[in-house]
C-alpha positions as CSV (number, residue, x, y, z in Angstrom):
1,X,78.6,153.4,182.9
2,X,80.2,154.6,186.2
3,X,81.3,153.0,189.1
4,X,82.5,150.1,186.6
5,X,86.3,150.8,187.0
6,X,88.2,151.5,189.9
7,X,90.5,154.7,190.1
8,X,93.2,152.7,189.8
9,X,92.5,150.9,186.3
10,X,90.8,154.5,185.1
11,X,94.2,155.7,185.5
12,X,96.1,152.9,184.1
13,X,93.8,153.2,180.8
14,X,94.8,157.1,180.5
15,X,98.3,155.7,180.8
16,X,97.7,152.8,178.3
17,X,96.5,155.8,175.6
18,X,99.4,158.3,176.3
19,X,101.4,155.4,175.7
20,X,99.8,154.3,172.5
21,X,99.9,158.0,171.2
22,X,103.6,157.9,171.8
23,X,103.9,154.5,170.5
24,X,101.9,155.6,167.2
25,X,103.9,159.0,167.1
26,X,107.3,156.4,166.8
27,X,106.0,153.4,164.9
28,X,103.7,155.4,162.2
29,X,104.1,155.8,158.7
30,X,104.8,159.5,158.8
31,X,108.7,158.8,159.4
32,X,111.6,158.9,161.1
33,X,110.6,160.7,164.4
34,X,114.0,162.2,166.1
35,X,114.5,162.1,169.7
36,X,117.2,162.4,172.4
37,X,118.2,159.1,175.1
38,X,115.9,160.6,177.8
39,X,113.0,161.0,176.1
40,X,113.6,156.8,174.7
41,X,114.2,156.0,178.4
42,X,111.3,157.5,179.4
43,X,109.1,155.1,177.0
44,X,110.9,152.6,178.0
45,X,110.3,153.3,181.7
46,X,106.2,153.5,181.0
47,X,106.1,150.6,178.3
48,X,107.7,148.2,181.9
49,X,105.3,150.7,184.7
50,X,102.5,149.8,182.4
51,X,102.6,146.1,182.0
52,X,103.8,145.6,185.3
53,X,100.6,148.0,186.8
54,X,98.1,146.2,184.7
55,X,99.2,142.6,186.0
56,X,99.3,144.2,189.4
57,X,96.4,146.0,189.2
58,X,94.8,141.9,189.3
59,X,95.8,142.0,193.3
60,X,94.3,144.3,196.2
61,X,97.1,146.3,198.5
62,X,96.4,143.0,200.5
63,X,97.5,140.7,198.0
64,X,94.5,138.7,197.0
65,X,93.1,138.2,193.8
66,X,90.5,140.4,192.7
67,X,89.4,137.7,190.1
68,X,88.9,138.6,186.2
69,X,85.3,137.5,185.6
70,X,84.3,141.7,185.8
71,X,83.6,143.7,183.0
72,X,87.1,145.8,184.7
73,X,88.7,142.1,184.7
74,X,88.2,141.4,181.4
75,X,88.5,144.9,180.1
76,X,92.1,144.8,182.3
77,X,93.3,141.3,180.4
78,X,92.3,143.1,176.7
79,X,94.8,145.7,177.6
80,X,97.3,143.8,178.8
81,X,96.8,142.0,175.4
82,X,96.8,145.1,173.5
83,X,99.7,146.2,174.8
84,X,101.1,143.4,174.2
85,X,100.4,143.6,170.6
86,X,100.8,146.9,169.9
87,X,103.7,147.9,171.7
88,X,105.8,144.9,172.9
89,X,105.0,143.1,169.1
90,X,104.7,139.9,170.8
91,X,101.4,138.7,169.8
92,X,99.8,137.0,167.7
93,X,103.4,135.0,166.8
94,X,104.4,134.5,170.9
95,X,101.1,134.1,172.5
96,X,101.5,130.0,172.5
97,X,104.9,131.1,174.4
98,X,103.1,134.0,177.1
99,X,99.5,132.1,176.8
100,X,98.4,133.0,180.5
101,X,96.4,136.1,180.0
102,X,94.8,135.1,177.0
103,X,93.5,132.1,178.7
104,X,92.3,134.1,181.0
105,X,90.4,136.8,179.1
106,X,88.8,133.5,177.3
107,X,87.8,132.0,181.4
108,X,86.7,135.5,182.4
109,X,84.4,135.9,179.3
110,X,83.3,132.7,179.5
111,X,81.5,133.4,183.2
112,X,80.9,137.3,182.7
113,X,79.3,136.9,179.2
114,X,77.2,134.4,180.1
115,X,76.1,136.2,183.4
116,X,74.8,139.6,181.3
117,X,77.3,141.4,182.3
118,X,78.0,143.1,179.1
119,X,74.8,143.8,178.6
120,X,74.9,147.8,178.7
121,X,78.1,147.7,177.3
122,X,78.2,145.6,174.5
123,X,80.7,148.0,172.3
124,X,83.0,147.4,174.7
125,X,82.4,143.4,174.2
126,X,82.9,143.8,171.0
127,X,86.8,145.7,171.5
128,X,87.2,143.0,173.9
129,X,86.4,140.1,171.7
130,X,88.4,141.7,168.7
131,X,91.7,141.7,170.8
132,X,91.5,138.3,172.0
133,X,90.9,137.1,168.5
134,X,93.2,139.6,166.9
135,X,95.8,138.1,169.5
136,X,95.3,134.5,169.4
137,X,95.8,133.7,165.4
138,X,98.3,130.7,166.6
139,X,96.0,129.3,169.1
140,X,93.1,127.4,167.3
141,X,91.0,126.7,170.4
142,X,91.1,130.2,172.0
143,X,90.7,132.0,168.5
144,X,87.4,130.1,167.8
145,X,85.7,131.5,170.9
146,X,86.8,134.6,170.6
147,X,85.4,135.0,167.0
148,X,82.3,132.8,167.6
149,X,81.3,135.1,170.4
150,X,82.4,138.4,168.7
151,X,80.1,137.1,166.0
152,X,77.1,136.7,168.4
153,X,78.1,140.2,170.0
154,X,78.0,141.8,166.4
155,X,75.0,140.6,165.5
156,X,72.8,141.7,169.0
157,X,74.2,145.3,167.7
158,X,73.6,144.8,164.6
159,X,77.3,145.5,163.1
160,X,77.3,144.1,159.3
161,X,80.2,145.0,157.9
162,X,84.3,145.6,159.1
163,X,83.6,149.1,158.9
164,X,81.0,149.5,160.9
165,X,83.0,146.8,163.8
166,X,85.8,149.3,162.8
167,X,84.2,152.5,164.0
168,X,83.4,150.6,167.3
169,X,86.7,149.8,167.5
170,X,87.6,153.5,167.3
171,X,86.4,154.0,170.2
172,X,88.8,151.8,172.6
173,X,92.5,150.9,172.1
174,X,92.5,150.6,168.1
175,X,95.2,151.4,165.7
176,X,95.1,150.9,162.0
177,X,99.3,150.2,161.9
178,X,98.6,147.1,164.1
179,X,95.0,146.0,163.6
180,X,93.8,146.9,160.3
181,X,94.5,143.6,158.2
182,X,93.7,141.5,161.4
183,X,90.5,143.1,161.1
184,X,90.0,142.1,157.7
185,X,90.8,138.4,158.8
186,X,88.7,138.4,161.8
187,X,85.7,139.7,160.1
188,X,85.3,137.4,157.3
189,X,85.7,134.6,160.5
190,X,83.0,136.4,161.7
191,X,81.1,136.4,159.1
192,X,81.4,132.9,158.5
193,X,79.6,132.3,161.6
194,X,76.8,134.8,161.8
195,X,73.6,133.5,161.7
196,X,72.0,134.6,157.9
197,X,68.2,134.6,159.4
198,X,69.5,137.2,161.9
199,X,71.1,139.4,159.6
């Protein structure tokens, strides 16, 4: 859908999947990857310029808020959470320590899914919903919404099974390494509280 994501935050997710590539390319099963000090300091380097872009990227060049109830807003906190999960390795286990964006994916969702704003995007709900549950395991309250609401977004697109929430999944910021069990988990949550006469 155009014109939902600035130039800024288009360029930040570009970012966000060389980064993951790189991050996969390290972290995989394949092995042991060799590679000299500058190319590690370079990682480095992006893994800080990312986070610190996608919590700046909240702010215009002014300074004031551009608020998270957006479809960008929210898709902006999921990344931040992603990356947080994937990368740093910090959630689910810290996210009662580093709660703030996670509560505020859950406010922003709260007003934009309400509103319709998801309406002609509702895959996208769906990724957005799986990494605030994915990364909120430790936090009772949050993880309940996030799973009762990925549940109601499943079923309006008619997603049955893991697999099938999987191949969504494919299609955003999704890596078997860090996701795949959680996935597992999550969907029999989800399951639990799908409504049978709509399946």
């Amino acid at each position: 859908i155009p014109g939902i994501f600035s130039e800024t935050f288009s360029k930040l997710i570009y970012d966000l999947l060389e980064l993951s590539w790189y991050a996969e390319w390290i972290k995989g099963s394949s092995g042991y990857k060799e590679f000299d000090d500058e190319t590690e300091d370079y990682f480095n380097f992006e893994v800080l310029y990312l986070e610190y872009s996608l919590h700046a990227d909240r702010y215009t060049p002014a300074g004031q808020i551009k608020g998270d109830n957006s479809i960008e807003g929210c898709t902006r906190l999921a990344c931040l959470c992603f990356h947080n999960m994937a990368i740093w390795s910090f959630y689910p286990m810290l996210a009662p320590l580093l709660p703030k964006p996670l509560l505020a994916l859950r406010a922003a969702l709260e007003v934009t899914i309400r509103s319709g704003l998801f309406a002609l995007c509702r895959d996208l709900l769906i990724w957005v919903l799986f990494i605030g549950a994915a990364c909120s395991q430790v936090m009772p309250s949050e993880r309940t919404f996030f799973v009762s609401e990925l549940a109601k977004a499943a079923q309006m697109l008619g997603v049955t099974s893991w697999q099938e929430c999987r191949s969504i999944l494919l299609g955003f910021f999704y890596a078997d390494r860090v996701h795949l069990v959680t996935l597992r988990q999550v969907w029999q949550e989800v399951q639990g509280r799908m409504d049978p006469a709509a399946v």
